[in-house]
Structure formats: C-alpha cells, structure tokens
C-alpha positions as CSV (number, residue, x, y, z in Angstrom):
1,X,-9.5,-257.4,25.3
2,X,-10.0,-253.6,24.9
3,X,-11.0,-252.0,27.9
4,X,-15.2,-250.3,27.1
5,X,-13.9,-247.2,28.8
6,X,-10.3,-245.8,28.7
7,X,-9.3,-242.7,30.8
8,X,-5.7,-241.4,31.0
9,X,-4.1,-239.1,32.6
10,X,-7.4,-237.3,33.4
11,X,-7.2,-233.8,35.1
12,X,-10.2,-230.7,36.1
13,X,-8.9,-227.5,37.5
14,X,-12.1,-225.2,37.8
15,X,-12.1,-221.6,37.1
16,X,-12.0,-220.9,41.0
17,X,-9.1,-223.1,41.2
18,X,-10.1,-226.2,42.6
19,X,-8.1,-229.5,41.1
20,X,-11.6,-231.9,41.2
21,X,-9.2,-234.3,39.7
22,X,-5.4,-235.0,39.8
23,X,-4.4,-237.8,36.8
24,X,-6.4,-240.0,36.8
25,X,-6.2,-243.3,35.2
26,X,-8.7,-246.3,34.7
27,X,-10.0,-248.9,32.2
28,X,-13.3,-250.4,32.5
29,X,-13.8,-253.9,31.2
30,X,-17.0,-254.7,29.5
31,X,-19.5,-256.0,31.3
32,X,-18.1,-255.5,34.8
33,X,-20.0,-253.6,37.5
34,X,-17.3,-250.9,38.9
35,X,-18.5,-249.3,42.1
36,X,-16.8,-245.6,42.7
37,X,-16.8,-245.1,46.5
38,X,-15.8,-241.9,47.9
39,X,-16.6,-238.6,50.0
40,X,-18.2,-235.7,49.6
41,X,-15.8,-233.5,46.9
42,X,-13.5,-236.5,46.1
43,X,-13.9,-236.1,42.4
44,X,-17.0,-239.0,42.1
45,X,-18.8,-237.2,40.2
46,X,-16.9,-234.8,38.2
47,X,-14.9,-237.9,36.9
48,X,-18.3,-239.4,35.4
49,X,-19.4,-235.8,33.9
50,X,-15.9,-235.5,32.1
51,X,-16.3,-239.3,30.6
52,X,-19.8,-238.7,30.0
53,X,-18.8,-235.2,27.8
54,X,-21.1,-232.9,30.2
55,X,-17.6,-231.3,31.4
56,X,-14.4,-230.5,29.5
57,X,-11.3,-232.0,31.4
58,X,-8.3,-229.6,31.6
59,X,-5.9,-232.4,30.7
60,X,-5.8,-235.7,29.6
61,X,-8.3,-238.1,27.3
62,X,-10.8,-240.8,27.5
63,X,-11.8,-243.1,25.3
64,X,-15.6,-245.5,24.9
65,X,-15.3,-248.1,23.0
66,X,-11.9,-247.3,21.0
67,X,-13.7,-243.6,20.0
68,X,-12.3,-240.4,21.7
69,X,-14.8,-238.4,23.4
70,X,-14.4,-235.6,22.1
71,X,-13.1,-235.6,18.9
72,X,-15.8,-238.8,18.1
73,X,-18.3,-237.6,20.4
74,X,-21.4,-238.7,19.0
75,X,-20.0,-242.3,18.7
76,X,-19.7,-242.1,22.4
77,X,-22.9,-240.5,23.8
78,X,-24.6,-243.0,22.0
79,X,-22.9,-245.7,23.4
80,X,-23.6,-244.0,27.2
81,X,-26.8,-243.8,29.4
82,X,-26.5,-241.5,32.7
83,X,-28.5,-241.3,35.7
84,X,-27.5,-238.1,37.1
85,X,-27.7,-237.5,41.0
86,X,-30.3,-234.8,41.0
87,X,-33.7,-235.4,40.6
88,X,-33.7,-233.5,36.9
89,X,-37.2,-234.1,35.5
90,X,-39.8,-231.7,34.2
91,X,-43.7,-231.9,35.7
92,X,-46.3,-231.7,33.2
93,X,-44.9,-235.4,30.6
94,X,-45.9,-238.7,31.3
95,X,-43.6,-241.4,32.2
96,X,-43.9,-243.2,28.6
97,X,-43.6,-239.8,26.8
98,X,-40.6,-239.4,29.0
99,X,-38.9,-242.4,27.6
100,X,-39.8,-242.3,24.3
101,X,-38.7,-238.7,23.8
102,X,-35.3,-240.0,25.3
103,X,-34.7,-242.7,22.3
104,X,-35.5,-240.3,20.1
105,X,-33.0,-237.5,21.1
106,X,-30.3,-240.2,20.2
107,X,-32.2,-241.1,16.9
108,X,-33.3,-244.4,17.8
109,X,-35.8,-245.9,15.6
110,X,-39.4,-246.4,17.8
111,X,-39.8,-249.6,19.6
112,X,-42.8,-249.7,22.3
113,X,-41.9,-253.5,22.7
114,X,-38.8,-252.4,24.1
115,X,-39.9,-249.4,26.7
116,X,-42.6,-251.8,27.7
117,X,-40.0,-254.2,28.9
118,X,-38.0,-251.3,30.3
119,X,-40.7,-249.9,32.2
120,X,-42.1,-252.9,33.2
121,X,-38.3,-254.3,34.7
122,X,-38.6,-250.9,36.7
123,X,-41.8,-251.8,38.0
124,X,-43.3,-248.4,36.0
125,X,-45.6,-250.0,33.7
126,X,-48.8,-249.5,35.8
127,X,-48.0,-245.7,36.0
128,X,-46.5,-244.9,32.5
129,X,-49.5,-242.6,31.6
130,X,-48.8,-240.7,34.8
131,X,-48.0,-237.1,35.0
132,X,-44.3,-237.0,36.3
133,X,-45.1,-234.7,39.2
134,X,-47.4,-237.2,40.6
135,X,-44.7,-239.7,41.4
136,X,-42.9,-239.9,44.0
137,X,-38.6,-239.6,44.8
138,X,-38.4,-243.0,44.5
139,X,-40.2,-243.6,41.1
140,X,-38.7,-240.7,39.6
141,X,-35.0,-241.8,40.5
142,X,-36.7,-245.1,38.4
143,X,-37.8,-242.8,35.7
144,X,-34.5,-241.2,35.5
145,X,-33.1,-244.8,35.2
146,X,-35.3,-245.7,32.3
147,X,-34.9,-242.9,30.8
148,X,-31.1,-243.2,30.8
149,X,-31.6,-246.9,29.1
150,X,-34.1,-245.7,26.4
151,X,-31.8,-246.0,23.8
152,X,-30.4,-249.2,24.8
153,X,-26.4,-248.0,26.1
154,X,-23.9,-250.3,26.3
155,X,-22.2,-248.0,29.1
156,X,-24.4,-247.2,32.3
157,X,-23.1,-244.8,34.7
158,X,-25.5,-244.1,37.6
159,X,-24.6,-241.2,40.2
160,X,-25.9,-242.4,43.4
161,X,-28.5,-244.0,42.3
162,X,-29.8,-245.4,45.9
163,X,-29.6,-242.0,47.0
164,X,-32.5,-241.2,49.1
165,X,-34.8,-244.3,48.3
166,X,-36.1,-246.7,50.6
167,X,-34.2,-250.4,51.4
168,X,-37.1,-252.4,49.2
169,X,-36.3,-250.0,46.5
170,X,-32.6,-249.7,46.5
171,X,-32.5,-253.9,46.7
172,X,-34.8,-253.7,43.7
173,X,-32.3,-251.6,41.7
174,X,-29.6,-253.6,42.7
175,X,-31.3,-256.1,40.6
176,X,-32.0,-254.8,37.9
177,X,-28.3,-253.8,37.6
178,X,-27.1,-257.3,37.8
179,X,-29.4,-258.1,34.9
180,X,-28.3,-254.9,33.0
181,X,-24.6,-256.5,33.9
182,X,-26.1,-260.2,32.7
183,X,-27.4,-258.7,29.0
184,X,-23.6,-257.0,28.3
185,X,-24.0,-253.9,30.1
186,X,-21.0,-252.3,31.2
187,X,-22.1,-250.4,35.1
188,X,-20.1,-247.8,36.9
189,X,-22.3,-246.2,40.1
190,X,-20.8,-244.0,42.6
191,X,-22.3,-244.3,45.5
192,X,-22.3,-243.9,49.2
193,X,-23.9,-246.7,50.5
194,X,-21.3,-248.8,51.1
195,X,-23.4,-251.9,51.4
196,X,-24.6,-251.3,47.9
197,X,-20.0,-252.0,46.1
198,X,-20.1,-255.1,48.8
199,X,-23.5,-256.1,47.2
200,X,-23.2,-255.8,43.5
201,X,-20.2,-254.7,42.5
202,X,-17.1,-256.4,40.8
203,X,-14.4,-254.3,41.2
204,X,-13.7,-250.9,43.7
205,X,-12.3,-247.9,42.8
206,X,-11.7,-245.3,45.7
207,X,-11.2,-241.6,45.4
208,X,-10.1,-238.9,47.4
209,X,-9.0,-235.7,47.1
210,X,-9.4,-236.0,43.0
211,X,-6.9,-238.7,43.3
212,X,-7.5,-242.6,42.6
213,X,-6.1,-244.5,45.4
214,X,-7.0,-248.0,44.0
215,X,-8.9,-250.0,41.8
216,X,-9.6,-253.7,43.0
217,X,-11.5,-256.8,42.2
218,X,-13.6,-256.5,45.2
219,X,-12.7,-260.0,47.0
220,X,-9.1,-259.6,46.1
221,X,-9.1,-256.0,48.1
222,X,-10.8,-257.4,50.7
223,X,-8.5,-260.2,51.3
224,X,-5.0,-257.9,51.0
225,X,-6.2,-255.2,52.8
226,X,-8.9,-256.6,55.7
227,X,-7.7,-257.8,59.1
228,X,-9.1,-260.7,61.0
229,X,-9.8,-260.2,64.6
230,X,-10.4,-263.3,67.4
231,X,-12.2,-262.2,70.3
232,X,-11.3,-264.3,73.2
233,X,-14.4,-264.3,76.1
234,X,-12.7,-265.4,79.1
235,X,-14.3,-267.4,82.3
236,X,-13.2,-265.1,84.7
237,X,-12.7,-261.3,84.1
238,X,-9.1,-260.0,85.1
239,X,-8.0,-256.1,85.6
240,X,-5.7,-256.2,82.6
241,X,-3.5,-258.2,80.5
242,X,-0.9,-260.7,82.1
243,X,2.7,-259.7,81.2
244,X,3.2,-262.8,79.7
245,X,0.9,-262.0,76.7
246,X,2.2,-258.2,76.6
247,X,4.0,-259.2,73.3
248,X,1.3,-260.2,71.4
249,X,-1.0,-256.6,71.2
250,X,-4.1,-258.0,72.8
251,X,-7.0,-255.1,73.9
252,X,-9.0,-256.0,77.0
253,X,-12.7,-255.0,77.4
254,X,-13.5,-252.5,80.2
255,X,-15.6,-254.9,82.0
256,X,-12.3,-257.4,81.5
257,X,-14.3,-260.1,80.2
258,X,-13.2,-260.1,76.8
259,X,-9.3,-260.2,75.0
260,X,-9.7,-259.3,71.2
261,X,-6.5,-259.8,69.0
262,X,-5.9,-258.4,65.2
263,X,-3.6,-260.0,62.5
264,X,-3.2,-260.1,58.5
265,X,-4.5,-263.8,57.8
266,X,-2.3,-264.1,55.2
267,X,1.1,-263.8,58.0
268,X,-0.2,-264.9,61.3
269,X,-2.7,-268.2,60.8
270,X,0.0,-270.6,62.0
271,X,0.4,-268.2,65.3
272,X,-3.0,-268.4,66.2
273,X,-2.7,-271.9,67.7
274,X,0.6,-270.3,69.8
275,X,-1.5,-267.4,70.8
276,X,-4.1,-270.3,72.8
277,X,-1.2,-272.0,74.2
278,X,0.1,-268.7,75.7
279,X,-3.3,-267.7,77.5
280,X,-4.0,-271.3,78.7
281,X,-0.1,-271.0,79.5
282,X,-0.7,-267.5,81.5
283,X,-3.7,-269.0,83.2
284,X,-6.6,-267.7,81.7
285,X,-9.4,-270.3,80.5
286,X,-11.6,-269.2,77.6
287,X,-15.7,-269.7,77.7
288,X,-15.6,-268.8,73.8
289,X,-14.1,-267.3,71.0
290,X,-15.1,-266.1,67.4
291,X,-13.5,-264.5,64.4
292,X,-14.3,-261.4,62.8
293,X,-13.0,-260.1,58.7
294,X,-12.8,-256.0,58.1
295,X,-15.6,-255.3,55.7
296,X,-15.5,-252.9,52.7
297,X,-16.7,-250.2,54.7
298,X,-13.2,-250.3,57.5
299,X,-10.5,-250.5,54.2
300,X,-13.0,-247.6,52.6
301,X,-12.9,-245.7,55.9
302,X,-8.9,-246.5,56.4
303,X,-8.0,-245.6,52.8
304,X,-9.5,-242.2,52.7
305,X,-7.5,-241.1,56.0
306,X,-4.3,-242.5,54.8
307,X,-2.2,-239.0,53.7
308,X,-1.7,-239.1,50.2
C-alpha cells in the first residue's frame, strides 16, 4: 500500500548555516500513530514545517498522498491539519468563529453538525461562544486542535501537543487521538513526554542532530533494543562480590544487600537458571528476586548519546 506521507532524501540548511536536517527519509502508513521523539534542536519540528509546506527544504522531496508538495500544493494542504507548538491564536474571536473560519480558509462547504461534534469531542462545546482570551493554556492548545481538524484532514501532525497542559488533560488528548487514529486519521506528534510514544503511539522515529536514527514499531524496538535486569535481594549482605561470580558482570548495592544482573533476553534466558546455581553454588542464599524491561525512555536516552 502507498505510504500517506513520503519524504526522501529531505535536507534544511538555514541561512546562518545550520543543517536542521541531514537526509532524511520516512514513509508514513495511513492510519498509524508515529510518535517523533527527540531533543531540543534535533530537527522535530523543522521536519514537520517542511512536510507541512510552512518551510522550503534545501534538498530533497515529499510527497501526501501520491501529490508533491510543492509542485501540487494545494492537494496537500488540504489533506493536512497542524497543531503548531506555540500558542498562535488571536484574542478578541470566539471559539466557534475560530473554527468555522478555519474550514472556510480551505473552502470547505459549512457544516455546524460537524464542529459541534468536534468541539464537543474536545470538551469545548460549553465555551464555544467564548472570547479566546478568556480561556485558558489548556483550552486553547484544544482550540488549536480543533481548529487544525476543521476541515476534516486525513493527515494530523501535532507539535507537542501535551506541552504544558495538565495530566487529566494530556490523557484526554491522548484519546481523542486514538479515535482520530480509529476514523482513518493518519497522526504524527513530536513530543517530549515520553510517556505520551509508549502510550499511544504505533511506531518511533528518533531524531538527533537533523538525522533519523530509527523508525520502529514500538514493541518491536522495545524488544531488540531493551535489556532485562534480575535484581537478586540476598539474606545476608556481603562487602562485595565473591570471585566465583566475577565472570558474570553482577553490581552490588552499597548497603550489599542487593546483586542486580543485565542481559539481552533474546541471548541469555537459558543462563539465567546457571546464574542461581552459581550464587547458591558461591554461598549466597536469596530472600527475593524480580525482573525489570528498559522502557522507551532508557533506548530514547541511549540512542541520542550514541555518536553518529
């Protein structure tokens, strides 16, 4: 199946000389949630404004739907909806002439049925004859999100769209997005909540330095590149690590209570069970032990200091 969004070979060199992004390469399946994780100045953002046609790339092309963006350009601003990271709304419009000024911009025919639904999935209906400047950051980051679906895109991108709000709130969008995903919108959201890719999100892209280091179904990544760790709480604390176990990379607590152990689970299951015979063998009896998998956030934090 055609990819919704196509980007190749994508490069932005800004007038002050700064490479924002270094070739970069992606498709987008339709209907997928793609979370964008990254630091501050890793490209995130730069990468969505160039899809979105807000910024001309230096090099490179990207296709929405089978349309270039630049060339077909109207095709594929129609097609996209953007919630942009900054708060960007005037003061003196209501919340429902907001959105319907949106939908028209794009030359959609009026439907009130349909911003209804929008604003009432975004909990905005009660306050849709409210003067913007009397809402606050979290209902105008909603605003900014129903504005951005007001013409009914197939393409979502939302720039850190958690940014700032509270936990009820930013669990509130995360469900909205899922049904946005459920009705046959395609979702890409940088973001640095990390949390918020585990949560929702189907695959992971990571950037750094302008580069893209990966893109990953989510559990896939997670399997190849976590670790496992056993932590081992002994009966009887020791001063350090017997010599018989020195081959095995174990890391003793300060108070010498605890032994913790990493390994790939996909190489060293079957040496766990040799790993107990050689403590008991060494003399040390265990009063418990659990297991522990790297989350999102370790492989995040571990990619971005690898040297490219």
């Amino acid at each position: 199946m055609q990819p919704i969004v196509s980007v190749r070979d994508l490069s932005k060199t800004y007038g002050n000389g700064h490479h924002a992004l270094k070739a970069v390469s992606l498709d987008i399946a339709r209907g997928e949630i793609l979370a964008l994780l990254g630091p501050n100045g890793a490209g995130k953002t730069t990468l969505i404004s160039v899809i979105c046609g807000i910024v001309n790339a230096s090099s490179g092309a990207v296709a929405v739907a089978g349309h270039d963006n630049v060339r077909d350009y109207r095709a594929t601003r129609s097609m996209i909806g953007l919630v942009p990271q900054e708060l960007t709304l005037g003061a003196f419009d209501t919340v429902w002439n907001t959105v319907k000024f949106s939908r028209g911009l794009f030359g959609k025919q009026p439907d009130p049925a349909y911003l209804e639904r929008l604003l009432r999935d975004l909990s905005l209906w009660d306050r849709k004859d409210s003067m913007l400047m009397t809402l606050s950051g979290g209902m105008k980051r909603r605003v900014l999100i129903a504005k951005a679906l007001s013409h009914e895109p197939t393409v979502l991108f939302l720039d850190e769209p958690t940014a700032g709000v509270d936990v009820e709130l930013r669990r509130d969008m995360w469900a909205l997005v899922r049904r946005l995903r459920e009705s046959g919108v395609t979702i890409i959201l940088t973001t640095h909540y990390i949390e918020e890719a585990e949560a929702i999100a189907d695959r992971v892209g990571v950037i750094n330095d302008g580069r893209l280091l990966l893109v990953e179904n989510k559990l896939e990544l997670m399997h190849k590149l976590g670790t496992k760790q056993i932590l081992l709480e002994l009966a009887t604390a020791v001063t350090g690590v017997p010599a018989a176990l020195a081959g095995w990379s174990l890391e003793l607590s300060e108070d010498g209570t605890r032994l913790s152990y990493r390994y790939d689970p996909r190489t060293a299951d079957a040496r766990i069970q040799e790993l107990l015979h050689a403590i008991s063998a060494a003399g040390l009896v265990l009063k418990d032990l659990k297991t522990t998998q790297s989350s999102l956030e370790d492989i995040f934090v571990r990619l971005v200091k690898e040297p490219s």
